[in-house]
C-alpha positions, 0 to 999 in steps of 0.5 A: 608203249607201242602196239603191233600189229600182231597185239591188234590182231589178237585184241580183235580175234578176242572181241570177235570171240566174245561177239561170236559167244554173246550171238550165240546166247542171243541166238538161244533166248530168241529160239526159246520165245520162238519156242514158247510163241509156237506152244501158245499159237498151237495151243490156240488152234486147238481151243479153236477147233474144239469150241467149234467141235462144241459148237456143232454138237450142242448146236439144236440141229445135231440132235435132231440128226443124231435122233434121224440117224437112229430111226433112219438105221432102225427103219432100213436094217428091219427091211433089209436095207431095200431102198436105202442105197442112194436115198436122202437118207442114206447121204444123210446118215453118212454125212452125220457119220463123217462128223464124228469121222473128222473128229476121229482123224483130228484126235489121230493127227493130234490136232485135237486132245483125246481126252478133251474130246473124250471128255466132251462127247463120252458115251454119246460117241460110243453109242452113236457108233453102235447105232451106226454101225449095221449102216457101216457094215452094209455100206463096205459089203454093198460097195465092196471096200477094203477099208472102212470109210468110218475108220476114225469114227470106229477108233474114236468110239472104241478109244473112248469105251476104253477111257471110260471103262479106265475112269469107272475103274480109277474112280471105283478104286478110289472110293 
């Protein structure tokens, strides 16, 4: 038996097509362990991000400026806020606020999950931001700004009422 030319061709041609085939194949169950290693270092960073989110609210020293926060904001709105501009006090409500400011915009960027955050700070995030708030207020009017600095901080608060409120719905239709 003689073999042409064109049979080696063909032969080829057919090999190289399966070869192209098994790439193919070879080329999706690697896309897939990518895939799948992405998912796990990206789940990675958010754990990452949330223990260190506990780590700085359970941490003794947060209490103690939460608690400053609050007599801070008392102690200047009934004075009309005179003195407080610029003081040690005014940094270091602000300061406290972009705490919660960051975990805003880490929850708005997905970077951390709402209800992992929600969960974890419920009401303290809600009433943190009513306590901040005439602070917040008198900042924008005494600066004159057309954004609230403490955007993510409001959103977080008022997400996190809502959540709340939806959960305190769902359980009280479950019992």
């Amino acid at each position: 038996m003689v073999v042409g030319f064109s049979d080696v061709v063909n032969a080829l041609s057919a090999i190289s097509s399966i070869a192209v085939i098994a790439g193919a194949g070879f080329i999706v169950v690697q896309l897939r362990q990518n895939a799948r290693l992405i998912r796990a270092s990206t789940l990675q960073q958010k754990a990452d991000a949330a223990f260190s989110m506990l780590e700085k609210i359970t941490h003794e020293s947060f209490a103690k400026r939460r608690s400053n926060m609050y007599e801070v904001v008392r102690r200047y709105q009934a004075k009309n806020w005179e003195g407080f501009l610029d003081s040690p006090d005014d940094f270091e409500i602000r300061n406290f606020a972009y705490l919660y400011e960051l975990y805003g915009l880490l929850v708005r960027e997905r970077l951390i999950d709402f209800r992992l955050v929600a969960e974890t700070l419920k009401y303290i995030v809600v009433y943190d931001w009513k306590a901040f708030e005439p602070a917040c207020t008198y900042l924008i009017g005494k600066y004159g700004l057309k954004l609230n600095p403490w955007g993510s901080f409001e959103w977080l608060a008022q997400e996190t009422q809502k959540y709340l409120a939806e959960k305190v719905l769902s359980a009280g239709a479950q019992v």
